[in-house]
Every structure is written in C-alpha cells, then in structure tokens.
C-alpha positions in Angstrom: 1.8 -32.6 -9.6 3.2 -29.8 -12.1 -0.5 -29.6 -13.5 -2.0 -28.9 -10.2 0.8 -26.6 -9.2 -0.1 -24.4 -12.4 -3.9 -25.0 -11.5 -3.1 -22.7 -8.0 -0.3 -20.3 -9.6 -3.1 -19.6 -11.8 -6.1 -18.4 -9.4 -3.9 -16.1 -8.3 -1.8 -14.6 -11.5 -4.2 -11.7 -11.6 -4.5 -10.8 -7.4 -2.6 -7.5 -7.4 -1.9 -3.8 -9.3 1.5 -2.3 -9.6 1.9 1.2 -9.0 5.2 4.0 -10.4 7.0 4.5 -13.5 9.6 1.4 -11.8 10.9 -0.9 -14.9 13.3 2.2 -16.5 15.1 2.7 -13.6 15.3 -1.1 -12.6 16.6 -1.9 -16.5 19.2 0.7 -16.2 20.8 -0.4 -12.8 20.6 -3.7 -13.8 23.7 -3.1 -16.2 26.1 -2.2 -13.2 27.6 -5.1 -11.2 26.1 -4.7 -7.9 28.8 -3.9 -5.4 29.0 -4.9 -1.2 29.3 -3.5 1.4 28.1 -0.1 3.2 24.8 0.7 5.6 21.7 2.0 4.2 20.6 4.6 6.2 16.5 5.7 6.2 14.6 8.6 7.8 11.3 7.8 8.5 8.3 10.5 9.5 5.8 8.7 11.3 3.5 9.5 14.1 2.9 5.4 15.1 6.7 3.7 16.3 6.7 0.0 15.9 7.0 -1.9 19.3 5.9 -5.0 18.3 7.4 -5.8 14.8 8.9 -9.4 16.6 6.1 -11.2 17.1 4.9 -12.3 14.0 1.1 -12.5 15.5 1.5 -8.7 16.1 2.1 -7.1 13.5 -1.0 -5.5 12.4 0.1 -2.1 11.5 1.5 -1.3 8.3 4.9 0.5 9.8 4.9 -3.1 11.8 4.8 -4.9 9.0 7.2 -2.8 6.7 9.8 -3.1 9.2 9.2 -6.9 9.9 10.4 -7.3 6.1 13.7 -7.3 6.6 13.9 -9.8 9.7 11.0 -12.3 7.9 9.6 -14.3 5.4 7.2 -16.2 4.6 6.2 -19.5 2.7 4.9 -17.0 -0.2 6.2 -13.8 -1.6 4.3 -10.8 -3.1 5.3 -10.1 -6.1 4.6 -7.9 -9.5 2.6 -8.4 -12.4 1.5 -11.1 -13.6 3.1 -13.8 -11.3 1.9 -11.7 -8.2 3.0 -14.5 -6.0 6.1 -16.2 -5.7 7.9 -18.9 -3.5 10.0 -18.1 -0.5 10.3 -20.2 1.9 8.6 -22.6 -0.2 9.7 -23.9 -3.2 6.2 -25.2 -4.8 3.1 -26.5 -3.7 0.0 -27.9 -5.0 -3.7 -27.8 -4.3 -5.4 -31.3 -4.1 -8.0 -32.5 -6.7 -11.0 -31.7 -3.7 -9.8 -28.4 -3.5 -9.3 -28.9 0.2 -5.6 -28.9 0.9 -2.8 -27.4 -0.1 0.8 -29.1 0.1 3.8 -27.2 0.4 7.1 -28.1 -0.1 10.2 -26.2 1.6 13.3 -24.9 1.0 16.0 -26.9 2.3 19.6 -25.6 4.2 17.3 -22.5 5.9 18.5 -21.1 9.0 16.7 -18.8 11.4 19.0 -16.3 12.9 19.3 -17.9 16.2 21.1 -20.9 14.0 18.1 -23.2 14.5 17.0 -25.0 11.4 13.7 -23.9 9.4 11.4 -27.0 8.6 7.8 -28.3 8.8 7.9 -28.6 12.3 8.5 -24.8 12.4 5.6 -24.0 10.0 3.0 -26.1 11.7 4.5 -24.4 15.1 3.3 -20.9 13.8 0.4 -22.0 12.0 -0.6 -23.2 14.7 -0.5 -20.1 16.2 -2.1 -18.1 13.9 -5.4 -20.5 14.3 -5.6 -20.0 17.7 -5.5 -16.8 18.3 -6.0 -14.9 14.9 -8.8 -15.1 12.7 -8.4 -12.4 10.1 -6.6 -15.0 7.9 -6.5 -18.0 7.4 -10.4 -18.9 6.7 -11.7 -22.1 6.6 -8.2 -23.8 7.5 -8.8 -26.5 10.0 -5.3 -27.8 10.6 -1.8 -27.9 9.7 0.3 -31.1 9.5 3.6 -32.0 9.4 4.0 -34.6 6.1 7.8 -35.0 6.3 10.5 -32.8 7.3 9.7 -30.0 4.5 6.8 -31.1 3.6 3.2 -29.1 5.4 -0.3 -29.7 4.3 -2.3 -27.0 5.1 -6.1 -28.3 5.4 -9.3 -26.3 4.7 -13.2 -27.3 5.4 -13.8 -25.5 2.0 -11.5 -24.0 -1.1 -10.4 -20.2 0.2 -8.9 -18.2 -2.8 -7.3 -16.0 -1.0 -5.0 -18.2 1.3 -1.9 -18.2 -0.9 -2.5 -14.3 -0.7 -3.0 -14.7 3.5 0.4 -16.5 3.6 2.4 -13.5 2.1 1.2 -11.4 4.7 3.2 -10.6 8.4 0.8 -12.4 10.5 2.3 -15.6 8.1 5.5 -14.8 9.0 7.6 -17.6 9.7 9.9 -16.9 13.1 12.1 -19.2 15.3 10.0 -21.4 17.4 12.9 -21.4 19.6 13.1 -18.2 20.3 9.0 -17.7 20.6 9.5 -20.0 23.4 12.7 -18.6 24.8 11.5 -14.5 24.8 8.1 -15.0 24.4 5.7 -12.2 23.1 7.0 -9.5 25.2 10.7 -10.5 24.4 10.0 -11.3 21.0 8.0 -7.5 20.1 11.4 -5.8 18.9 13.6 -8.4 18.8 12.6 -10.1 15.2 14.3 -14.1 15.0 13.3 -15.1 11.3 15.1 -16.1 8.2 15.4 -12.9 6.3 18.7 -10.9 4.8 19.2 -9.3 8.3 19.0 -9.6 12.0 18.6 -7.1 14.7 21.2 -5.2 15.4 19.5 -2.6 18.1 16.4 -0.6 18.7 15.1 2.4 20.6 11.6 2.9 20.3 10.8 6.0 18.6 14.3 7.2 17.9 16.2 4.4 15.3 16.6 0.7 14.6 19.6 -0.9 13.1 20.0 -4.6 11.7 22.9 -6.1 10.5 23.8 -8.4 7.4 22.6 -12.0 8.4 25.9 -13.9 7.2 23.7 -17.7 7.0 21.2 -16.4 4.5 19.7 -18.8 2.5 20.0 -17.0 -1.0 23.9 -17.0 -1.7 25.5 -14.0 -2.2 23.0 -12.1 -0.6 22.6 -9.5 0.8 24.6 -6.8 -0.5 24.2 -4.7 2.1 26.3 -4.5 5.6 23.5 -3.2 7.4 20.0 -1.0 7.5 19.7 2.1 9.8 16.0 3.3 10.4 15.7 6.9 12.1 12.5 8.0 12.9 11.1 11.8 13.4 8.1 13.4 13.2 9.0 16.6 11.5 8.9 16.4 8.1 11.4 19.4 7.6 13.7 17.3 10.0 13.5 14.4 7.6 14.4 16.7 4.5 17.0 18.4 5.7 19.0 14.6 7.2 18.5 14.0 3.9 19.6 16.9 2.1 23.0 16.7 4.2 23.4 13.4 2.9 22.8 11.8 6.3 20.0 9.7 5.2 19.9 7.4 2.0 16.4 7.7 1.6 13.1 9.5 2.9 9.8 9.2 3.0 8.6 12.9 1.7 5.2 15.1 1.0 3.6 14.9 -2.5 4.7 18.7 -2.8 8.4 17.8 -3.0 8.3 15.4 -5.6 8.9 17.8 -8.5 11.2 19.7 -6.8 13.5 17.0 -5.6 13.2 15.4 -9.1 14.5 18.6 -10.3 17.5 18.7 -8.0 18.4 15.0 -9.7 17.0 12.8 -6.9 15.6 9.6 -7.7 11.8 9.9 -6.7 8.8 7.5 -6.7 5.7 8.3 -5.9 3.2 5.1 -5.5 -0.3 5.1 -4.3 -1.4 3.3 -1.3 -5.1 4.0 -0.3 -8.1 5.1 -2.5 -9.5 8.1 -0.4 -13.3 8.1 0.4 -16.6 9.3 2.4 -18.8 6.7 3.8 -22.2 7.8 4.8 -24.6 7.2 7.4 -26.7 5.5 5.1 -27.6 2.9 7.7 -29.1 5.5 10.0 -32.8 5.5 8.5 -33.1 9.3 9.9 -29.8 9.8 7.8 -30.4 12.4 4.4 -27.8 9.9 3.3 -30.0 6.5 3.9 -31.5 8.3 0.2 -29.5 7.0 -2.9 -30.1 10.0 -4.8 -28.6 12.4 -1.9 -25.7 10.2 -1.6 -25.2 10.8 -6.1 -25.8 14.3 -5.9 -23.0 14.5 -3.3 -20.8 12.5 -5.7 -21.9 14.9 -8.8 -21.2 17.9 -6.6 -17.4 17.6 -6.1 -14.8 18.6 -8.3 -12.6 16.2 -8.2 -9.6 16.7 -11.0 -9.8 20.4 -9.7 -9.3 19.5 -6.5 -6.6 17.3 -7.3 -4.7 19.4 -9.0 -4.4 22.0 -6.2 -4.1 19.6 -3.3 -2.2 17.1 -5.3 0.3 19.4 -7.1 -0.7 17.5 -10.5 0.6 14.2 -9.1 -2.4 13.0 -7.0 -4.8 11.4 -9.3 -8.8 11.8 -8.4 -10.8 8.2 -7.8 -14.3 7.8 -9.2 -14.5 4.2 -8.1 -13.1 1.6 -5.1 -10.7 0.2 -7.3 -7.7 1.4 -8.5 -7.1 1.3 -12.5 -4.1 -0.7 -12.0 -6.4 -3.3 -10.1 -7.8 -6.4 -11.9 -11.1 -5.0 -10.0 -11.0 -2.0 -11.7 -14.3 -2.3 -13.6 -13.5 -0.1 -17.2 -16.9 0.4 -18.2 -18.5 2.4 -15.1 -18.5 6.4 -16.3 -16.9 8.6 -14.0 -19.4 10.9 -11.7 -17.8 14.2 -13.5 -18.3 17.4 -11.3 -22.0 18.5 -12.1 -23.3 21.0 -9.9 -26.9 21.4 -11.6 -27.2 17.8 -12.0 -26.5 17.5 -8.5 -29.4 20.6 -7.2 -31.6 18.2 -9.9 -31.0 15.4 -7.6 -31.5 17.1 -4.5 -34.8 18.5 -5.6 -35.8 15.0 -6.7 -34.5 13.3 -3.1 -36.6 16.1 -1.4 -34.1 18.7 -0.5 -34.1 21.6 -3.3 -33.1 23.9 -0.6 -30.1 21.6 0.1 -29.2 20.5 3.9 -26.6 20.5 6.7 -24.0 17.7 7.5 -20.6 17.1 8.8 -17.5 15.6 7.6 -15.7 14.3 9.8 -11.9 14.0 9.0 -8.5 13.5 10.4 -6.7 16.6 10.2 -3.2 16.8 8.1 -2.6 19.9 6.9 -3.3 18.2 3.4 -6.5 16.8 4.6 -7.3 20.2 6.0 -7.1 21.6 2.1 -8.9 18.5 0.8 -11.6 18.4 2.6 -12.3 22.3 2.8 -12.6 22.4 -0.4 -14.9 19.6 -0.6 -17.0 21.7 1.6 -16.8 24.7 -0.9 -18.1 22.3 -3.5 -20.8 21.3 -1.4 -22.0 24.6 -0.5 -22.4 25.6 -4.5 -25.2 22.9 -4.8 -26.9 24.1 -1.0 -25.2 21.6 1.6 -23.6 22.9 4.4 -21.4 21.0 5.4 -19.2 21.6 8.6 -15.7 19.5 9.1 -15.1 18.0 12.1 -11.1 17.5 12.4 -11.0 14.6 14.8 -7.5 12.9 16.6 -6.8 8.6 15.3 -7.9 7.7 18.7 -11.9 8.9 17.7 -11.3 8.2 14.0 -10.7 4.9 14.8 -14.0 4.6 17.3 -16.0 6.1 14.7 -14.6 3.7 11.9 -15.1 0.4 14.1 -17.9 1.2 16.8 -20.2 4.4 14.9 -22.0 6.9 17.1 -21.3 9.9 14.1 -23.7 12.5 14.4 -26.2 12.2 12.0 -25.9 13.2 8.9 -22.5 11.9 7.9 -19.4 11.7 5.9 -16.5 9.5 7.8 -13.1 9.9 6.0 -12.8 6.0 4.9 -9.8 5.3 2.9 -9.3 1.6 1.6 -5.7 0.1 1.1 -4.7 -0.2 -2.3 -2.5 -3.8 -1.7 -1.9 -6.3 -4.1 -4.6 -8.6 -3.5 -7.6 -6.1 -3.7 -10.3 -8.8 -2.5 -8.9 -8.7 0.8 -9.6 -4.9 1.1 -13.3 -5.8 -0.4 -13.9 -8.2 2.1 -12.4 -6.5 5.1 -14.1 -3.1 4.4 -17.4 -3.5 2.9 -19.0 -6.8 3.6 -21.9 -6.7 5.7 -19.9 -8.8 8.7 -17.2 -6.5 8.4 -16.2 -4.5 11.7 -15.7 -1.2 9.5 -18.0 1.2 9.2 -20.5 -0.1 11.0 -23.4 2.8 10.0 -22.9 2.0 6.2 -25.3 0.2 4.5 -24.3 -2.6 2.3 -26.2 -3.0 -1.2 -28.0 -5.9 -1.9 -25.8 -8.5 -3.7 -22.3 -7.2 -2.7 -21.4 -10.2 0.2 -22.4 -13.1 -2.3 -20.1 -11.8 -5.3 -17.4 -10.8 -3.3 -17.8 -14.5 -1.7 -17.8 -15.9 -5.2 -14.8 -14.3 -6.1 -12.6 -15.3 -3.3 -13.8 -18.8 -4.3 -12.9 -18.7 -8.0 -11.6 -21.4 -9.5 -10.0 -19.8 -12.3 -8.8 -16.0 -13.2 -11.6 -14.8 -15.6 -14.1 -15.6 -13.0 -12.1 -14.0 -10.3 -11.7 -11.2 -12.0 -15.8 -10.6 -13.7 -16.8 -10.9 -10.4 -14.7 -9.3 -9.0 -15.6 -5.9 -11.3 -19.0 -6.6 -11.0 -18.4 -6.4 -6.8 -17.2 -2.8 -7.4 -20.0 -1.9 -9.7 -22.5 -2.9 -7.1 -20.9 -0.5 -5.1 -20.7 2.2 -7.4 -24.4 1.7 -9.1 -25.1 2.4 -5.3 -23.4 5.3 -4.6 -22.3 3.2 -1.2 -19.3 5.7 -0.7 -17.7 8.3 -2.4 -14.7 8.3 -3.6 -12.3 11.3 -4.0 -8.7 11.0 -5.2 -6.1 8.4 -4.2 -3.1 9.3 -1.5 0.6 9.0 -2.7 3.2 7.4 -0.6 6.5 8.9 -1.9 10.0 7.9 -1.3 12.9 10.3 -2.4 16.6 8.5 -3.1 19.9 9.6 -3.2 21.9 8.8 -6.6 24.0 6.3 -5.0 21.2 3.8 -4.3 20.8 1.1 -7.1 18.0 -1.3 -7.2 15.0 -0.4 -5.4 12.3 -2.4 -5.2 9.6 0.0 -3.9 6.2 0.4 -5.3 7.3 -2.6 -7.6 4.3 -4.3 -6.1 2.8 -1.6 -4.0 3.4 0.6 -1.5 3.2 -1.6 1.0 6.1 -4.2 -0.1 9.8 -3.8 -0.2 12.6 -5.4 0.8 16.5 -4.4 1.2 17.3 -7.7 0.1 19.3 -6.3 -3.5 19.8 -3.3 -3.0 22.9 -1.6 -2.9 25.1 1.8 -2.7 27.1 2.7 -5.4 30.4 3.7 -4.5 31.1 7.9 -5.0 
C-alpha cells in the first residue's frame, strides 16, 4: 500500500511552478511565536463580486474560488514545490495496480460547520454531484463508492493524471450535505457550510464579507485568527488610501506601486498569474494569419523587454513561450523570438505581403492594456502592419473567446492562467475540442501529446511531453505571446506568515496567518 501511495504522489511531484521571492520572509517569521487573536481585514479591487462562492458546483470564477478558501476544503491540497499536492481532508490514498481506482482514506473527528460529521458518505454525496452536472473535471470517473465510513474509491474507465490535481480545485470542494439539502443552491451561493478555519459571519454583495474563527476546526490550535473582513471597491485609489490609513491589512495593488510601497517598508509580493497572448484567426482560411510565416513575422516584430519595461515598471517580465519558466512545461531549449524588425519585413515579403497589411487587435481596455497594446501597434507599424485596436467590454471579449465572429484578420487578447498544474491550462485552452478560441487553428500533433501527458505514468514522461506540447505550439507560431501579468498584494508590517504566491497566485489560505501585536 505505501508503494503504491508513492507510485501516485509521484505522477504528480512535478504538476505546478511557484512564483515570488517567498521563503526569506516565511524563514524569518517563522522565528516569532505566532500569537491569537485580532481580525484581518482586506480591500479588494474587483469589477466581478462573488455571489455564488457557497455552492461548491459554482464556483467557477477565480474571485469565487479565492474566497471559497477559507469556508472549504478539499480531499487534496495544492501545495509548493516539489510535493505540489498534499492531503487535507484525506490522509493518504492509493492508486490500484490497473490504474483504474483510486482509494482514499479520510481524516477522522472532522466537523462541517453546521456540526454534522465529515465522512465517506459526504464525499460520495458531492461527487456525486460533480458527475452529474459538471464535466470539466473529473474525466473518465465512472463512480464513487462508499468503502467504509472514511474510506471512498473513486473509479475511472481509464488512468486520468490529472484527477488528484481536479480534486484540489473548488468544484471538489467538500460542503455539508446537510446543508446542500437544507438551503439548496440558492441558499447555499453566499452562505459557504464546509470544514475550513472559518465560517460565515455575514455578507453584502459588492460591499464586504466577514467570517469568523470556526472554534471545531480539525487542525488544533488553529486558526490564529479571530476573524477575516473582505471590503470590496472598485477604485483603486480608494483601496490605497483604506490602506494607507491603516484600515485594511492588506491590498491588492497596481504593478506601479510596488517599488514605491516597498520603499515606504511595506511588505510586497508580486506573483504572476496569466501568460499574456494574441491568438490569431489562423482558422479563417481568408485570414493573412492562416500563413505561418505572417503569424512569425508578427512575433519578430514586437519588442517585448522594451515594452516591458515601460508598461511593467521593470517588474513585468516579457513571455516568448506558453509556459512560464517556473513551469515543469517550460521547454529550456526553444530561443526566444527577439524583436527583429527586418527579419520580420523578410518574412512578410516571403508570406506575400512586402507592403505589409491591415488588422485589428482586439483588447480589453485597462488603462495598462491601453499602453500595452498601443505600443504593440507602434511595433507593428515599423515592419508595415496597420494594425487598429479595438477596446472591447468582458461581455464581447468573452463571445469572441468562446463563440468567434472577429473580423478578419485578427489578434484576440488570450491570456492563459499560470496555475500549478499547467496541463490543465493546455488542455482547456488549446486542444482542438476546447471551447476557447474557437477561430485558432491547432497544429498537427498538439491533442495526442498533451493526451499522453495527462496519462503519464511517471514524472519524466510527464514532463518531456509535456515540453514538447509547448514546442509544438511555439514551432507553430499558434499564438503570440507577450509578457506575463502580475497579481500584487501589498501588507502591512504587522501581518506574519503569508502564504500568497507560495504556490501561485491563485492559492492562499488564512489558515496561519497572524497579526503581530504593535
């Protein structure tokens, strides 16, 4: 049983990237005794509220899902490098010798905040769930079944890599079938009942959420915390100055503060979360962009690291290729597309179009997306395209990015998330039965190694194919990538052991931390 349970930790010890200069900090507030008591107070600037961040089967959204972390949990954990999974509300599991179930065993004395016990039968009661109605995760699982009281076999019709990786994310989120029953979706949307550090407290949508320590928590002694308080604006200068006054313990900032604030002695860490990109019309045949060499010459004719340093105030690195370097896809011997603006005119002439061409970009407009993507079209102009940026609302982003009908002749703003488990943004984004992007074409080759890694059976294979996935799509010139976008989070001195960006920007949990007394 130990041999297999090593067999599964180790198909996944290499399935995420960890992002910001984290370990000094953690190392040095690891010294001081952690001390109770006091509420942690957040500003948030976002434009999308969370409604639904109670119903596990709803939280699709990011913001949902962020929030959701302090009410949930699930049988898995992401976690750093290497381990990049961990238990939670399971304790071990194994995969069988077939490769066609995995057994999970649970943690024992686990109450949901409603006081109802957490066991099997509450598993199979939300997995259960999840295969009837979602089908994002969860591939090739055919049924969950209750072996004892916590013990749950999940079964699968073939071996799916990426299903420990599934079960770390929202939609696995393990909630109170007591209370699903009692509230039911609507009831449950902002009124979380899991097992996590804290419980809802109240919640106004749009203006602040509060939750309050969760006094049966499973993991003794914790948390340190009395309670969270989430405010939520949508001026960033609002957010700044909250926290400038002291009101706020930490907030979410603009890449331009980040020096400045450091300066001022604020604790600061900038993480990456998406890898931004153009995708092309390449699948419309009357497209100047259904031609490799157009698509290369586009690529040779922006200046990324210039660009990165004005729009990214020397923090935002540029991106020649899908992965991140922190990414076991990353794929170390593909040589960056430097800014060339003769080779580029050489490959226009050679695609047909020495004279250049017209073409639109169409973008969402942030004032830092404004800068980003005018001077892209500078760049373009140099080498003869004339390019005109269309600034478009989510609403007709998202159409564009899940339904098509660009005009022809374009370049869609198409970021990928840079999450722990990087196969899962491969295969959502860029397989050719992917609902993304429906007016890229997909190289030759891409579906059947992405396929191949998700079913590796061990971590070098996982991660060659995984490399040669992204240089498929670089060799290609399937889209162009630009620079990656920084999710920064600024921190008063008082708040000890933050956990952000230790996996990725997309993780963190107010389970430890805690506010040093003044």
């Amino acid at each position: 049983m130990k041999k297999l349970f090593v067999v599964a930790m180790a198909i996944m010890m290499m399935s995420c990237l960890t992002f910001g200069d984290y370990a000094k900090d953690a190392a040095a507030q690891g010294k001081e005794k952690p001390q109770y008591g006091g509420i942690f107070k957040k500003v948030e600037v976002t434009r999308q509220i969370p409604a639904h961040f109670g119903w596990p089967l709803a939280l699709g959204s990011g913001m949902e899902t962020w929030q959701a972390l302090r009410f949930y949990e699930g049988l898995l954990k992401a976690a750093p490098q290497p381990k990049c999974i961990e238990p939670q509300l399971a304790t071990s599991w194994e995969l069988s010798p077939d490769k066609k179930s995995y057994t999970f065993h649970l943690r024992k004395g686990v109450k949901f905040h409603d006081g109802t016990p957490f066991n099997a039968q509450a598993v199979k009661y939300n997995f259960d769930l999840v295969l009837g109605r979602e089908k994002t995760i969860f591939n090739y699982v055919t049924s969950v079944e209750v072996v004892d009281d916590y013990t749950v076999r999940i079964n699968m019709s073939k071996f799916n890599a990426l299903l420990l990786s599934d079960l770390t994310t929202g939609i696995a989120f393990i909630a109170s079938p007591t209370a699903m029953k009692k509230l039911g979706e609507e009831g449950m949307g902002p009124h979380p009942v899991g097992t996590g550090p804290f419980k809802i407290k109240s919640f106004k949508r749009g203006v602040f959420l509060e939750a309050e320590r969760f006094d049966d928590y499973w993991q003794e002694g914790l948390p340190y915390l009395d309670g969270v308080r989430v405010d939520w604006v949508k001026d960033p200068m609002v957010a700044m100055v909250t926290f400038k006054r002291g009101n706020a313990h930490a907030v979410q900032i603009q890449t331009k503060d980040t020096i400045a604030l450091r300066k001022q002695g604020y604790k600061v860490i900038p993480c990456p979360a998406v890898n931004r990109m153009l995708a092309p019309d390449s699948r419309n045949p009357d497209s100047v962009f259904a031609n490799k060499l157009v698509r290369e010459a586009v690529a040779y004719a922006i200046n990324r690291r210039a660009i990165a340093k004005t729009v990214g105030h020397g923090i935002i690195p540029p991106s020649f290729q899908v992965a991140n370097k922190k990414s076991y896809a990353y794929n170390p011997v593909l040589k960056p597309r430097e800014y060339n603006p003769e080779k580029a005119k050489q490959l226009l002439t050679k695609a047909g179009y020495p004279d250049g061409f017209n073409c639109t970009i169409v973008a969402m407009g942030s004032r830092e997306k404004r800068i980003l993507n005018e001077a892209i079209q500078a760049n373009l102009a140099k080498v003869g395209i004339e390019a005109e940026v269309k600034f478009v609302d989510s609403a007709t982003m998202g159409k564009y990015r899940l339904e098509g009908g660009l005009p022809t002749n374009s370049l869609l703003e198409s970021p990928i998330l840079l999450k722990a488990e990087f196969l899962i943004a491969l295969k959502d984004r860029y397989v050719s039965t992917s609902r993304w992007l429906p007016e890229l074409a997909r190289p030759e080759g891409f579906d059947d190694l992405v396929w191949k890694a998700i079913s590796a059976e061990s971590t070098e294979e996982k991660v060659e194919t995984a490399q040669a996935a992204v240089k498929i799509l670089y060799d290609d010139v399937t889209v162009i990538p630009l620079q990656l976008g920084i999710m920064s989070w600024a921190y008063q001195p008082e708040v000890q052991n933050m956990d952000y960006c230790e996996v990725d920007a997309f993780h963190t949990w107010p389970t430890k931390i805690w506010l040093k007394q003044k």
